[in-house]
C-alpha positions as a Markdown table, in Angstrom:
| # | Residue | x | y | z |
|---|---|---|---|---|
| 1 | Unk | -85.2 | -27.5 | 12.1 |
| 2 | Unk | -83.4 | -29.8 | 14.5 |
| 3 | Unk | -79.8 | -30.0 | 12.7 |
| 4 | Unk | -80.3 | -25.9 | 12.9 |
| 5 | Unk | -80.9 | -26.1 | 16.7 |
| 6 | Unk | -78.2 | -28.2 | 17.2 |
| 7 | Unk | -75.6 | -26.1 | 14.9 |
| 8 | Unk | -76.9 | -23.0 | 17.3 |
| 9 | Unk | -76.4 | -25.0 | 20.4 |
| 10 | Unk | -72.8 | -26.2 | 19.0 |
| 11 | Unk | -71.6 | -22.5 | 18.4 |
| 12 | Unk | -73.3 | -21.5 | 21.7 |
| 13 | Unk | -71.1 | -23.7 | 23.7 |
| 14 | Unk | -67.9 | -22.8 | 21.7 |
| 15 | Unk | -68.9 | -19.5 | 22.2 |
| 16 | Unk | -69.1 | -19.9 | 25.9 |
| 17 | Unk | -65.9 | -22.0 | 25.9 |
| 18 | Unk | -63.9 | -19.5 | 24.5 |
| 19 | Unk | -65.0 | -16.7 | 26.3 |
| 20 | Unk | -64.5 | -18.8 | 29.6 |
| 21 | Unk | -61.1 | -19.0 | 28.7 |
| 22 | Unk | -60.7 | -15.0 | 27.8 |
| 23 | Unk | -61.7 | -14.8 | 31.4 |
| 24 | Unk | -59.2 | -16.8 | 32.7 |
| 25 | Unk | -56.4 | -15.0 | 30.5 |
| 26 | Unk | -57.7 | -11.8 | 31.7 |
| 27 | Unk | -57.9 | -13.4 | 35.6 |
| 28 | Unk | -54.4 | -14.2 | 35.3 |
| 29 | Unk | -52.8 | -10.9 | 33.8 |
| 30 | Unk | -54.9 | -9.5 | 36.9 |
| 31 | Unk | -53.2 | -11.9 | 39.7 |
| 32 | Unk | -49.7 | -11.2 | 37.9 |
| 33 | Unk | -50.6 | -7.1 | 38.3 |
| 34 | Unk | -51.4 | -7.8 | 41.7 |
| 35 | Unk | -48.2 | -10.0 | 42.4 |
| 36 | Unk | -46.0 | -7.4 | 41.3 |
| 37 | Unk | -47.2 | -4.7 | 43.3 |
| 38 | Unk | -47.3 | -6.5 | 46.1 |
| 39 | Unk | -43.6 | -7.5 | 46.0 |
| 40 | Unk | -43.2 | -3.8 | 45.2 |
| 41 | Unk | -44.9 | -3.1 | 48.5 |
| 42 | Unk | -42.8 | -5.3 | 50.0 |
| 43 | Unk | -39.3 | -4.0 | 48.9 |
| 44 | Unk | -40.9 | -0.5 | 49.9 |
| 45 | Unk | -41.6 | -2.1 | 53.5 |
| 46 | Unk | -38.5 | -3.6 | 54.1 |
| 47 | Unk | -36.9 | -0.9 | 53.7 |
C-alpha cells in the first residue's frame, strides 16, 4: 500500500511539474503578444 502511495505521489508531482511549465510556455507566448503590440502602438504613436 505504501510503494502505491508513493508511485501516486511521484506521478502527482510530475504531473504538477509539467503543467507548471505549460504555464510558463503559455505565460511567455502571452508577454511576446503583448510586446509586439505594444511596439505596434508605438510605431502608430510616433507617427
Amino acid at each position: 500500500m505504501s510503494e502505491n502511495l508513493n508511485s501516486n505521489n511521484i506521478e502527482n508531482d510530475e504531473f504538477n511539474i509539467n503543467n507548471e511549465d505549460s504555464d510558463y510556455e503559455d505565460l511567455i507566448a502571452r508577454l511576446k503578444e503583448i510586446k509586439s503590440a505594444i511596439a505596434l502602438l508605438e510605431k502608430t504613436i510616433i507617427k
